[in-house]
N, C-alpha and C positions, 0 to 999 in steps of 0.2 A: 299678711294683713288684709283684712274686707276694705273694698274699697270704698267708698261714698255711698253709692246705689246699692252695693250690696248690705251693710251698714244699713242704709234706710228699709231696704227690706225685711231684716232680720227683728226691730223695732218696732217697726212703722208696719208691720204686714196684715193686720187687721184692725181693726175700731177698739177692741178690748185691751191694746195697747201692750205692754211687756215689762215683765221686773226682770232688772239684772241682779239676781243673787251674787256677791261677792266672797270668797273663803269662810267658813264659817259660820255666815247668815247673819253677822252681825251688823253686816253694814248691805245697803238694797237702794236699787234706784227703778222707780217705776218710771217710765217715758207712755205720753200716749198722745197719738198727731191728732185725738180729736177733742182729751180733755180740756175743757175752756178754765180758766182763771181770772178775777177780775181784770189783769192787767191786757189780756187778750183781749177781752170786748170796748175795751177803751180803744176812738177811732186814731190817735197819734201812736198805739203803741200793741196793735193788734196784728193780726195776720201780716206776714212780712217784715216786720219790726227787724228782725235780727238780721236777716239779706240787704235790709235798706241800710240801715245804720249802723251796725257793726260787724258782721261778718257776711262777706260778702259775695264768698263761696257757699253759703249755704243752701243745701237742696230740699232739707225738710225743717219743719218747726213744731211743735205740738208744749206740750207742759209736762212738768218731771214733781214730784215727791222722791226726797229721800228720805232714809232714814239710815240711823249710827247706835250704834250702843259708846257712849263718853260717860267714865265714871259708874256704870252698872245701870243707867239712865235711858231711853230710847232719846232722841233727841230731833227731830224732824224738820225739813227744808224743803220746800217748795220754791217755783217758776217758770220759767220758759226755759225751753232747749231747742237746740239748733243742732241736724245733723250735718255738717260739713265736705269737701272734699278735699283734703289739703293738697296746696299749691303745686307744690313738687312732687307730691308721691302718689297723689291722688287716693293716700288710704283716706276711709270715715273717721272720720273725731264728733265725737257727741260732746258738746257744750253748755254745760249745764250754770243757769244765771239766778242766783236767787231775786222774789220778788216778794212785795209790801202791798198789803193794803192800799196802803197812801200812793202808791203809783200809778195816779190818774192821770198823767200825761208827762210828757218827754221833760218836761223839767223838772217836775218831780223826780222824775226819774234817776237824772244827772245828776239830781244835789244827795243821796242817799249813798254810802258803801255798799256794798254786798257780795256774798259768797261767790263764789266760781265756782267751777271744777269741770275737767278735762275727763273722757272717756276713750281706749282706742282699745279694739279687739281685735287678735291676733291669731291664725290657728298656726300651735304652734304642733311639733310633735305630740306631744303627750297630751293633746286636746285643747280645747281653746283656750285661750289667757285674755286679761284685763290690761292695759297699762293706762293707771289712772292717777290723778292726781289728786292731792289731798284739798278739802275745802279753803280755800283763801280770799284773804280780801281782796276787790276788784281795784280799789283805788292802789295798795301798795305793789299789783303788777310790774314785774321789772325781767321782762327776756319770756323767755318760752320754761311752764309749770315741770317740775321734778313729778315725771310718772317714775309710777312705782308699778312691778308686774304680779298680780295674784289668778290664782283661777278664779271663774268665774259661768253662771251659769244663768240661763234665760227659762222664765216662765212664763205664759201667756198670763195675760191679766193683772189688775193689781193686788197684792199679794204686801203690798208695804203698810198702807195706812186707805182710812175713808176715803172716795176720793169727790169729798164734799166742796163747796166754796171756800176760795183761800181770801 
């Protein structure tokens, strides 16, 4: 498993940011440490947000687009992400948070559901792997996300969707 730092480098290694192509290409998550989002230039819930308030191991932070194919559909998610170190292992977990318009400050923030989703990359034999977890709601959280393992592969740049104002 890549650990935290390594993890943030693989990501985070330039300004043009990174899509993780997953099996397929039907499902893609772009991360980028320097794409800004409205919830990022608001002063209660901007840089440092996720170190301060919820995760508390985090080393990096930047903004994520995804995107799915549900139903023959593209289906698209945006927010903030956080690269982690976890406690015990010290592998990377990318944490991806979905975000609103409406989330102009920390209470806004509190009183709305929204998406998760878990990221951890492995090199395994046969080339690197995903173990990620499926999008869920944040409020019905109960223990640590069901990863699931697929290949998975990195491109520089965004590669998922615009990467316009959210």
């Amino acid at each position: 498993m890549l650990s935290g730092r390594e993890f943030q480098n693989l990501l985070a290694g330039g300004p043009e940011g990174t899509t993780i192509v997953f099996q397929g290409g039907t499902d893609k998550i772009f991360y980028s440490p320097t794409l800004k989002n409205k919830l990022r230039l608001s002063p209660e819930l901007g840089p440092g947000f996720l170190k301060q308030k919820i995760l508390q191991n985090t080393i990096a932070e930047g903004a994520f687009i995804g995107a799915t194919v549900e139903g023959g559909k593209w289906r698209t998610i945006s927010g903030i992400a956080g690269i982690t170190a976890d406690v015990e292992s010290g592998h990377g977990v990318l944490t991806l948070l979905q975000t609103f318009p409406e989330d102009t400050n920390i209470k806004a923030f509190q009183k709305r559901d929204r998406l998760y989703s878990v990221v951890i990359i492995e090199d395994a034999p046969g080339g690197i792997v995903c173990r990620r977890s499926q999008w869920e709601k944040l409020f019905a959280l109960k223990g640590e996300p069901k990863l699931t393992t697929v290949p998975c592969e990195f491109t520089v740049g965004n590669t998922v969707a615009p990467a316009g104002p959210q």
